[in-house]
N, C-alpha and C positions, 0 to 999 in steps of 0.2 A: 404607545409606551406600554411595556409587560410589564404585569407586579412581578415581582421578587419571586412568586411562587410557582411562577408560570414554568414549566422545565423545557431542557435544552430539546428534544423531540418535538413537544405541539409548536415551540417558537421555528424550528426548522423546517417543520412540513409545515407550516405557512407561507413560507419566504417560499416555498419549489412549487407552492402553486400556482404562483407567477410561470412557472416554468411550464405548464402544461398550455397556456395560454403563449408563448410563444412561439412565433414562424419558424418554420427549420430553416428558414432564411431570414436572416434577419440585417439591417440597412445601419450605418454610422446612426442613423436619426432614431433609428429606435432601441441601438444600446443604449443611447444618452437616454432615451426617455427611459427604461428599464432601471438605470445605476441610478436616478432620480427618488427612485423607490426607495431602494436599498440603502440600510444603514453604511455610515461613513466607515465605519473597521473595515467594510465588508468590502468596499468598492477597488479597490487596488485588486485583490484575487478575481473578483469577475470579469472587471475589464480584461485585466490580462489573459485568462480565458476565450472573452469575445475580442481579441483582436484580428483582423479580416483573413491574417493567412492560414489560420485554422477553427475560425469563427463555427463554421457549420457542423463541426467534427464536435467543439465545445458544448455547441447546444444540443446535441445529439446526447452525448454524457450527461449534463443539467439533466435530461427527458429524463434517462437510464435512470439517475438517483430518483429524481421524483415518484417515477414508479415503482420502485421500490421499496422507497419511505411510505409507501401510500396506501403500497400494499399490506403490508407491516399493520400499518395505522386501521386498515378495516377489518384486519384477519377475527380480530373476537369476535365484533358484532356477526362474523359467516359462522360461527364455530370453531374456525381455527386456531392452533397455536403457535404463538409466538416464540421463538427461542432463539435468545442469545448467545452469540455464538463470538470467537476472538479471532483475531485476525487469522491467525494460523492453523484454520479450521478448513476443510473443503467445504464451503456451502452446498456443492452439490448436491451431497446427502442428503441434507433437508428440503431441496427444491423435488426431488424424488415422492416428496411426503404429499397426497392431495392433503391432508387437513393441518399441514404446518408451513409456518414460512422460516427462512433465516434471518435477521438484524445482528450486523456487527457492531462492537460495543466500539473500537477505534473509528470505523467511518462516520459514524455520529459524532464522536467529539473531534474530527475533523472538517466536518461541516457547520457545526456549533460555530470552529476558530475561524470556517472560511466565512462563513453567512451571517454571523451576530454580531450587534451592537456590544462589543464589550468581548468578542472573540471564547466565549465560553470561561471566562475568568469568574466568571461569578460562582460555576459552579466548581472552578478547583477551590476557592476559598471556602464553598459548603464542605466542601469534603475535608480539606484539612480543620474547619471548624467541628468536624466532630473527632479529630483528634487521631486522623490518620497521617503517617508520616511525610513529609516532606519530599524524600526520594521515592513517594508514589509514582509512575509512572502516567504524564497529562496524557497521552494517548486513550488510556482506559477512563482515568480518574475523572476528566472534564464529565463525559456522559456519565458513568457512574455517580458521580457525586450530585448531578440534577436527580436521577433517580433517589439519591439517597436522602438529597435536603430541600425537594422544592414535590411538588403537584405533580411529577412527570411520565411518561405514558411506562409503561409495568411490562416485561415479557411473563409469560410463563413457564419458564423453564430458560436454566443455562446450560449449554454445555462447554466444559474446562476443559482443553486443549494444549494450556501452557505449561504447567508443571514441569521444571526441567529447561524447558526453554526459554519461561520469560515465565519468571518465579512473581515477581510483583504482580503481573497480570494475573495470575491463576490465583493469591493472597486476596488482591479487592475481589474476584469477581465472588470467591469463597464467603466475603464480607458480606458481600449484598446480598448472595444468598441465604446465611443466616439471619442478616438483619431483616429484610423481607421478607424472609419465609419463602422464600421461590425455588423450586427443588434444582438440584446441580448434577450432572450427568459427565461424568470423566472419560479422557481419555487420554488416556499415562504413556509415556515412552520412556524405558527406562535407557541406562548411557551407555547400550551394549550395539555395536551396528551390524552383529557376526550375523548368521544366517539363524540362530538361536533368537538373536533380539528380534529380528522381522517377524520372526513365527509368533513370537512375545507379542506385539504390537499387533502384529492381526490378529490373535484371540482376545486381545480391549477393543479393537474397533467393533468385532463381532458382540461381542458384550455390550455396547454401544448401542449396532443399532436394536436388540436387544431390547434393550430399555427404553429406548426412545419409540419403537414399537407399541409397549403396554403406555408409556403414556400418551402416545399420539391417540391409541386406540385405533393402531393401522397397520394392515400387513403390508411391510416392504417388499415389493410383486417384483419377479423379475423382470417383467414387462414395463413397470415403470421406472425400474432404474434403468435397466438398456436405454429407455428413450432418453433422458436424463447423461448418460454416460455417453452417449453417441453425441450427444453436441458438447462435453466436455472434449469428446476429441476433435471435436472441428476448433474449439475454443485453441487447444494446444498448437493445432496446426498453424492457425493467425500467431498465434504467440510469437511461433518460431518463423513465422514470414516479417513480422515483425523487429525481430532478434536482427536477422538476415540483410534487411534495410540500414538497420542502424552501423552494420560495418563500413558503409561508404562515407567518403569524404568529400566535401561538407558532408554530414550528416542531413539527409534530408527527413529524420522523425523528431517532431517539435521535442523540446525541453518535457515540457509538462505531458508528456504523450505516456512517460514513465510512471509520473502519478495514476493516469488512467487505466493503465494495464493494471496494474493490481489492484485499483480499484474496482475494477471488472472481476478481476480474481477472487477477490474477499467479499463478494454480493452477488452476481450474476453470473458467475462461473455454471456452464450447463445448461444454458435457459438459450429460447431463440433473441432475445434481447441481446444478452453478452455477446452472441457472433455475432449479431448488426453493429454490434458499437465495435469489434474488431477489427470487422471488413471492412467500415468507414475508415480504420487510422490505417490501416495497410493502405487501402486506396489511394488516402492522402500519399503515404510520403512515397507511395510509386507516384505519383502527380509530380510530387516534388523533385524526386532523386531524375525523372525523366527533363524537368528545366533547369535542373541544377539548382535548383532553387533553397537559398540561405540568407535568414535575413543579415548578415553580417560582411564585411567586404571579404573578409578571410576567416577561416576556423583556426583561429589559435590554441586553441588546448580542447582535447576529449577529454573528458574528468568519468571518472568511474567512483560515485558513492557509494562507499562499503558497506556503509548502515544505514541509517535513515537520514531523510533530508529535512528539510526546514519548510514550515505548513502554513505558515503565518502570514506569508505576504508572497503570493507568485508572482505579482510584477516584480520586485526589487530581487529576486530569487532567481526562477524559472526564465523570463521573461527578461529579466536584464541581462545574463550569463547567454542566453542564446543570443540577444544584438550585441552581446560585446566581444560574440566569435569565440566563445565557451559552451560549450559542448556539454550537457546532461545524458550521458548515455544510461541511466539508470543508478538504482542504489540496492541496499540488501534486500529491500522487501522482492524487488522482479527475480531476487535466485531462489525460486521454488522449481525451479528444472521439471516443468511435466513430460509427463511421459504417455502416450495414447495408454488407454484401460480394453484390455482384451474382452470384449461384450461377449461372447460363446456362451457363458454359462452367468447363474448366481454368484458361484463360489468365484470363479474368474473376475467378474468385476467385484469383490466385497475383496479382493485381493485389491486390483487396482484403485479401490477408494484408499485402502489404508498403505500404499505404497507413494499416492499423491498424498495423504495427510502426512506420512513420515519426511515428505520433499518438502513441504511449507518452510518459510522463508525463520529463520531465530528456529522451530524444533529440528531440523536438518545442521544447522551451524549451529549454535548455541547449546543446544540440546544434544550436541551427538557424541558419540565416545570421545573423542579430542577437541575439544572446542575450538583452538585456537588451530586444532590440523586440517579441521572439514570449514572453518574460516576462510582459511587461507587457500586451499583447494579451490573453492567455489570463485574468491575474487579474482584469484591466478585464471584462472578459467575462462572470466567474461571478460577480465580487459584484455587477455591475451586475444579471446574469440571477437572483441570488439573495438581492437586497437585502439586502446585508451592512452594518453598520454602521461595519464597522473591520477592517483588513488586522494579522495578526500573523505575525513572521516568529520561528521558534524561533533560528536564528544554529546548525545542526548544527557541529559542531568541524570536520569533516573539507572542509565545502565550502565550501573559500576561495575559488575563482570565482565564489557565487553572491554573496559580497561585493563584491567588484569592481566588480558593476552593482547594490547595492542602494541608494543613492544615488538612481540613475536612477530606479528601477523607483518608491521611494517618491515623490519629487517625478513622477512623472508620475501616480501612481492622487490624489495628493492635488490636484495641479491638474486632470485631467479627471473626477473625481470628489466629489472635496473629502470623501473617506473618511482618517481616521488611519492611522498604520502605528506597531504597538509592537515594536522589535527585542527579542529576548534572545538569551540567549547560552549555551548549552550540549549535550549532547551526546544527538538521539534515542534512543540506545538503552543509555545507559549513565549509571546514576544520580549516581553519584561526581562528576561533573562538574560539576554544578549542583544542587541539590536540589531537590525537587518545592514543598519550601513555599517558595520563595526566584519560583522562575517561578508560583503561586500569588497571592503578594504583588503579582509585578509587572503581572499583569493586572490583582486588583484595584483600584490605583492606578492604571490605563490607565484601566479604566473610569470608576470614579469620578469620575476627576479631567479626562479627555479627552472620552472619550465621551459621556457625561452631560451635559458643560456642553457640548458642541457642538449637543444636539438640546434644552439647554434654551435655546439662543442662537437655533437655529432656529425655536421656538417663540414666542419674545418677537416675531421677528422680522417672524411670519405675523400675527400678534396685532396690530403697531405698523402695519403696511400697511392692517388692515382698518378701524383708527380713524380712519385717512389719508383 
């Protein structure tokens, strides 16, 4: 049992210690013994994780975080510095740094939701107890708010990324930094995408690393970014082997393989880690796509999530939709579109860092001159590259802009596509708000009842031309 005080970091990297003590193989008899540990919130998302047909690939990722929380966790005692960084960040940059690391403020209160007793609730209610708002964003706010109302481990520094794209994000993280005192390091995109705003945006990132230079108290060598940017290109290139796979039908790349890729993305983007953990889920689903292998008798619907998905429970989520012959082919976080970084010179890659931070997933859409045109561009793009059958938007609580233009977005993928869109309504990372069987439900009446009868309309339709 934790006191109250204890924060969502040291309770986290306790639970992944477990994970460095685990077999890269691991037996039915020693999940059970494993989830035995593990608090009750927590056991539904692990299991579903360790189930046997992407079991090894799962514990492979466990490792990847573990070492990365852990690394984070010893950096002050070496000298280093710790810096917080949002989702929508290239970590690359700071894996570049020998005397810094990066910590993302969303993967921590994602793990908080997958791995605690109480799914990190304890610490949205610190935060809304000291009288932050309500349409906080739980993504940031869970870990932030341990940082802010409990004993919890400290960065050294943030760097704000969001401004423009995900305005809440960049507000708390603003918060923490004056309530702590912990210095904040910007980098702005302002709503212009002509060839003026690029130029724009690569004199902030340069100002960036800049700054983060004097306070690292480290010269950014081109030597060490080369190294760094050279396995962000291998990273890209899994990416898009990745991408590649999922066009086939069945789908032979797990549900939850989509969480992982950008979970790679927003931590270990650039490192030799991130390409072992790629090369393992490529491997997988060429394994897979070669037996045909699907855990469902028939793939009923491809679904293409446009924003983000639901964090709180992967078996009744991930994990039930793939055996019910529903298809996750990803959601908005995997449309950061990388692109390889030209390594030749300094100037050359300090270009391609700030042309892959302008790609990040919400400052690219959200953030870009038309929000609702570079939206709709992007989702047009992967269901059409991923033959998706049907667009579902979750409705997160906190992001009321992306309502504004969902109107738009659905009337334009349903006319230049003529693909469905099924809205819901509740809150990524915090269960209480919608329950799991409730969004469950409402898919499978989407499907059912929308999707089904669309491709059996289409089918009458091919049929009634050929008798013609």
């Amino acid at each position: 049992m934790y006191s109250e005080q204890v924060g969502l970091f040291d309770r986290v990297a306790s639970i992944l210690d477990l994970c460095k003590r685990m077999p890269d193989t691991m037996s039915d008899e020693e999940v059970e013994g494993l989830l035995k540990f593990l608090p009750t919130d927590s056991q539904n998302s692990i299991r579903a994780m360790l189930v046997p047909r992407f079991r090894d690939v799962s514990v492979k990722f466990l490792k990847l975080v573990a070492k990365w929380v852990h690394t984070a966790r010893k950096a002050p005692l070496e000298g280093k510095k710790v810096i917080i960084v949002p989702f929508n960040f290239p970590p690359e940059l700071i894996h570049a740094f020998d005397n810094a690391c990066p910590i993302t403020s969303e993967i921590l209160s994602t793990l908080g939701v997958v791995a605690l007793e109480g799914q990190g609730e304890r610490y949205w209610d610190m935060a809304m107890g000291l009288g932050l708002p309500d349409h906080s964003c739980s993504s940031s706010t869970i870990e932030l708010g341990s940082m802010l109302g409990s004993s919890d481990f400290r960065p050294q520094a943030i760097v704000s990324a969001a401004p423009g794209g995900c305005d809440v994000n960049a507000k708390i993280h603003e918060f923490v930094s004056n309530y702590l005192d912990i210095p904040q390091f910007f980098l702005a995109k302002i709503p212009d995408d002509s060839q003026r705003g690029h130029a724009q945006y690569s004199v902030e990132a340069r100002k960036l690393i800049k700054s983060l230079e004097q306070f690292v108290g480290e010269e950014l060598t081109e030597d060490k970014l080369r190294k760094v940017m050279e396995r962000a290109n291998r990273c890209t290139e899994l990416h898009y082997e990745l991408w590649d796979l999922q066009r086939a039908r069945p789908c032979p790349v797990p549900n939850l393989f989509s969480l992982y890729l950008y979970g790679v993305r927003f931590s270990m983007w650039g490192t030799q880690d991130g390409i072992e953990m790629l090369e393992a889920m490529v491997d997988l689903a060429k394994q897979r796509l070669k037996q045909g292998a699907y855990p469902a008798p028939q793939e009923k619907a491809r679904t293409l999530w446009c924003y983000t998905s639901y964090y709180f429970d992967f078996a009744n989520l991930f994990n039930w939709m793939e055996e019910s012959g529903y298809t996750h082919l990803g959601d908005g976080l995997d449309l950061y579109f990388p692109q390889p970084v030209d390594t030749s010179s300094m100037d050359s890659m300090i270009e391609g860092f700030a042309e892959a931070a302008r790609n990040m997933p919400m400052t690219r859409q959200v953030g870009g001159q038309s929000m609702s045109g570079q939206w709709t561009e992007d989702c047009i793009t992967a269901a059409q590259q991923l033959d998706a059958d049907c667009v579902i938007y979750c409705g997160h609580h906190s992001c009321k802009q992306t309502w504004s233009v969902l109107s738009i977005l659905r009337s334009e993928i349903e006319r230049r596509t003529g693909l469905p869109m099924l809205v819901l309504q509740g809150d990524s990372w915090i269960r209480r708000m919608t329950p799991i069987s409730v969004i469950q439900h409402e898919i499978d009446e989407f499907v059912q009842n929308v999707v089904a009868r669309k491709e059996q309309g289409k089918r009458r339709s091919r049929k009634h031309k050929s008798i013609n």
